[in-house]
OpenMM code with the backbone's topology and positions (N, CA, C; nanometers):
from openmm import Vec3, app, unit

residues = "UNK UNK UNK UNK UNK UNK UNK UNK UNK UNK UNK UNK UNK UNK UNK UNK UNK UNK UNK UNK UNK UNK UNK UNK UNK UNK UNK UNK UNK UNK UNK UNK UNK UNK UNK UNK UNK UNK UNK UNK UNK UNK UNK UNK UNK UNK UNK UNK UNK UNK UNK UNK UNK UNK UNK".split()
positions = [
    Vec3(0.0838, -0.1183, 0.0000),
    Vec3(0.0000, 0.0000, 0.0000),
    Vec3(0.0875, 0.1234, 0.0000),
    Vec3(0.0184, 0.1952, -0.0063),
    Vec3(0.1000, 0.3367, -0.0726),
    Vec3(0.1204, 0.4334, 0.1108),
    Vec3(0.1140, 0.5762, 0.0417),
    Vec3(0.0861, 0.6442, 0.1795),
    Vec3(0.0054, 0.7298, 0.1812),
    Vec3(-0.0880, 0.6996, 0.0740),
    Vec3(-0.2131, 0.7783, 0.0785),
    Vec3(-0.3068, 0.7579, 0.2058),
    Vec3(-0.3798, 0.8896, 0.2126),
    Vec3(-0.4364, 0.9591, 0.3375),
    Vec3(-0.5882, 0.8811, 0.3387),
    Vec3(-0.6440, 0.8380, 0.2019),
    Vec3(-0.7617, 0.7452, 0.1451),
    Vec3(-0.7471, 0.6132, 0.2829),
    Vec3(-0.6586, 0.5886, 0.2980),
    Vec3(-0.7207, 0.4169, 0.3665),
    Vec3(-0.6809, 0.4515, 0.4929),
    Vec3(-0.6604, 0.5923, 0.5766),
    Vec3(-0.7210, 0.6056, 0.6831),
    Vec3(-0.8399, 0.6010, 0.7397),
    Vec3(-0.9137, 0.5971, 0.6500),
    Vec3(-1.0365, 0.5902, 0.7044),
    Vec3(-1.1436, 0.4174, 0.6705),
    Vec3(-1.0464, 0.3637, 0.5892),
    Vec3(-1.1299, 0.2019, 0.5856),
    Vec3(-0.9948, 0.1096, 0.6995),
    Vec3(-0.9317, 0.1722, 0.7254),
    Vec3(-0.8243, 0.0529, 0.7397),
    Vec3(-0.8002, 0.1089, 0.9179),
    Vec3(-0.7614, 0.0182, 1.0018),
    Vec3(-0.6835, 0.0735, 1.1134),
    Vec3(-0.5367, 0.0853, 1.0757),
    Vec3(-0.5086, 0.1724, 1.1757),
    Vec3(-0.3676, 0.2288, 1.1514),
    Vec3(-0.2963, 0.1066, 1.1925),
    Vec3(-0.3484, 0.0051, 1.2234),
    Vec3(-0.2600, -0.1064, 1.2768),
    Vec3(-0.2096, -0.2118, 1.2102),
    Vec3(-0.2895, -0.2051, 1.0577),
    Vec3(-0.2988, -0.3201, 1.0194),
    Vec3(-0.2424, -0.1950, 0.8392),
    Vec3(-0.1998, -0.1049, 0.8490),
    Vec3(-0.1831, 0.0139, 0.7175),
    Vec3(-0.0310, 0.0185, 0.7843),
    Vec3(-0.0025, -0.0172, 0.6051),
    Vec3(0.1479, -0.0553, 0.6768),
    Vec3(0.1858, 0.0382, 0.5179),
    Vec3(0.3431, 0.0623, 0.5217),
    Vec3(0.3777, 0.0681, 0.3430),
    Vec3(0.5069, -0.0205, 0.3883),
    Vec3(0.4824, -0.1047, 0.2622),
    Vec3(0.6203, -0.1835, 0.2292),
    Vec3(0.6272, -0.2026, 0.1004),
    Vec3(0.7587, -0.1667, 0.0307),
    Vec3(0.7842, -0.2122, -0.1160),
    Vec3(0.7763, -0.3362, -0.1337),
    Vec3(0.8296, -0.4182, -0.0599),
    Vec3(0.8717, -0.5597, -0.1011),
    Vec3(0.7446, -0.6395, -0.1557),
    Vec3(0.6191, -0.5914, -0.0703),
    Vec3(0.5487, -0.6553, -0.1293),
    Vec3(0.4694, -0.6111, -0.2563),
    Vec3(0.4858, -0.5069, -0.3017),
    Vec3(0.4405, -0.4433, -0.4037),
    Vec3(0.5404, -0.4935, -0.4930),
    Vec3(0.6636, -0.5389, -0.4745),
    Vec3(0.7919, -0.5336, -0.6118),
    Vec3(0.7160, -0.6379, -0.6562),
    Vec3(0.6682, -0.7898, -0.5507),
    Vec3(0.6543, -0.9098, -0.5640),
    Vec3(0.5714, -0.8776, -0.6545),
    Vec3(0.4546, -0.8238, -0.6140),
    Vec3(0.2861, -0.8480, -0.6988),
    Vec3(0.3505, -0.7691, -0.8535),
    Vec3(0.4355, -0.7166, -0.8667),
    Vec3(0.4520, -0.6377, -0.9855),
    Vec3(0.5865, -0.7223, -1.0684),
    Vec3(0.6450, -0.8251, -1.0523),
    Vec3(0.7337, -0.8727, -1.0642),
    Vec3(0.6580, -1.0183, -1.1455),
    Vec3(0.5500, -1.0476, -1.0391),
    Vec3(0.4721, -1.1684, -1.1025),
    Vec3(0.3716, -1.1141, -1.1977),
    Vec3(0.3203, -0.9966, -1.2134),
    Vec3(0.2154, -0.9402, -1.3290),
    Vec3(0.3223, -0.9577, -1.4302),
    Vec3(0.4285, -0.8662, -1.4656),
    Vec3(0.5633, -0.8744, -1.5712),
    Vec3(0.5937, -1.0473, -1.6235),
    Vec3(0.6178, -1.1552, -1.5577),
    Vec3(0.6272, -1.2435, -1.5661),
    Vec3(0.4941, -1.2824, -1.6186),
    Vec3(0.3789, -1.2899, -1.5832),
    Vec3(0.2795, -1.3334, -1.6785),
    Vec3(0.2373, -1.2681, -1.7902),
    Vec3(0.2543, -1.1257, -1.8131),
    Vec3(0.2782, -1.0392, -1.9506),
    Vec3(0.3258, -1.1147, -2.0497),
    Vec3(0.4501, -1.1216, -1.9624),
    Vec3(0.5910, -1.1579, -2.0903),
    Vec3(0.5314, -1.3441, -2.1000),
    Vec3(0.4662, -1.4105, -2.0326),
    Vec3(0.4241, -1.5571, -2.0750),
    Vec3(0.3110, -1.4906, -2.1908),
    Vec3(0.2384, -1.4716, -2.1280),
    Vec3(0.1168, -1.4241, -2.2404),
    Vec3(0.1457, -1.3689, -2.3706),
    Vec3(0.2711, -1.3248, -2.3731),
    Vec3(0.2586, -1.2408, -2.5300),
    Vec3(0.3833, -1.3442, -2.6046),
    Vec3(0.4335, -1.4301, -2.4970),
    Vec3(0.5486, -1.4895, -2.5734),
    Vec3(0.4062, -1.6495, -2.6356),
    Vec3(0.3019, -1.6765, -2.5286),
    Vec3(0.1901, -1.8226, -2.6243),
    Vec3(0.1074, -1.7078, -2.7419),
    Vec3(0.1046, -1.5642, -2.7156),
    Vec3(0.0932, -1.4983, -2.8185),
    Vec3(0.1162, -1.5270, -2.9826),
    Vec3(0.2934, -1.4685, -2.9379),
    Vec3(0.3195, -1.4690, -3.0497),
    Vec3(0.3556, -1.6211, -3.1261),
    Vec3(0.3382, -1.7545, -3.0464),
    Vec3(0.3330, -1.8262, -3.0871),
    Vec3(0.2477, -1.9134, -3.1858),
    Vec3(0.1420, -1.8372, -3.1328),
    Vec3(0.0148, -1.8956, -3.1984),
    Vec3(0.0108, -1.8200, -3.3448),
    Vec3(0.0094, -1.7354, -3.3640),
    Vec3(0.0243, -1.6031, -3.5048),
    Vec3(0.1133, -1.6748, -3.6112),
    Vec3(0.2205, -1.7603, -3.5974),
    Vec3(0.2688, -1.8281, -3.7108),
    Vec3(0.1895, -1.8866, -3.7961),
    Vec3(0.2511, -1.9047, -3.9208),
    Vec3(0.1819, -1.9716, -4.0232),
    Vec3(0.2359, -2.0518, -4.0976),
    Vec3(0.1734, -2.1409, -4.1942),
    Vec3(0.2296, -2.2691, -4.2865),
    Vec3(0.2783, -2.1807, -4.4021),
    Vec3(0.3512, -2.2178, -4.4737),
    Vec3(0.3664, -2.1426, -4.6073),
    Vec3(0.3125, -2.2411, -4.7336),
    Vec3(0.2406, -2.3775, -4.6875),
    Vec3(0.2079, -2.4108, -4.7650),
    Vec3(0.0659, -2.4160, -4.7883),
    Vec3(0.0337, -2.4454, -4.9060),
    Vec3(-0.1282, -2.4467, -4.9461),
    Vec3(-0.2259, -2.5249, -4.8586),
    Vec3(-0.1802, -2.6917, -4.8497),
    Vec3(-0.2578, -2.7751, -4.7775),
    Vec3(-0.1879, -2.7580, -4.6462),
    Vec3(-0.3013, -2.7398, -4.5568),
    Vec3(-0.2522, -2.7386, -4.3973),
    Vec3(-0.3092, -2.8489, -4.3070),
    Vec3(-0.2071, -2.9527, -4.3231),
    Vec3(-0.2480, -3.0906, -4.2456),
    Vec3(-0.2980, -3.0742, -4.1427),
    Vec3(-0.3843, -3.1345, -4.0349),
    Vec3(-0.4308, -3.1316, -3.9071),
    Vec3(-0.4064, -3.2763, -3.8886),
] * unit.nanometer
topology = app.Topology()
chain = topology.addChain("A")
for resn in residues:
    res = topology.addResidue(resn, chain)
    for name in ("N", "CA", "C"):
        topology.addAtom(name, app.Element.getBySymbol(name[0]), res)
């Protein structure tokens, strides 16, 4: 969480913390599934160069 003044008022001050580490994590594993997603992406987009396309 950040250090916005917003989650003083849903959160106790006890439990409103800021820590990077856990923000690097959650943003470290979004990047990692990006980069999966666009790498079965671009996998799929290839094509045959030939006429008949066996299955």
């Amino acid at each position: 969480m950040d250090g916005q003044r917003a989650y003083e008022r849903h959160l106790p001050a006890q439990r409103h913390e800021i820590v990077k580490q856990k923000i690097q994590r959650i943003e470290q594993k979004h990047l990692r599934l990006r980069t999966r997603i666009k790498q079965l992406a671009w996998k799929t987009i290839c094509f045959s160069k030939t006429e008949e396309i066996t299955a």
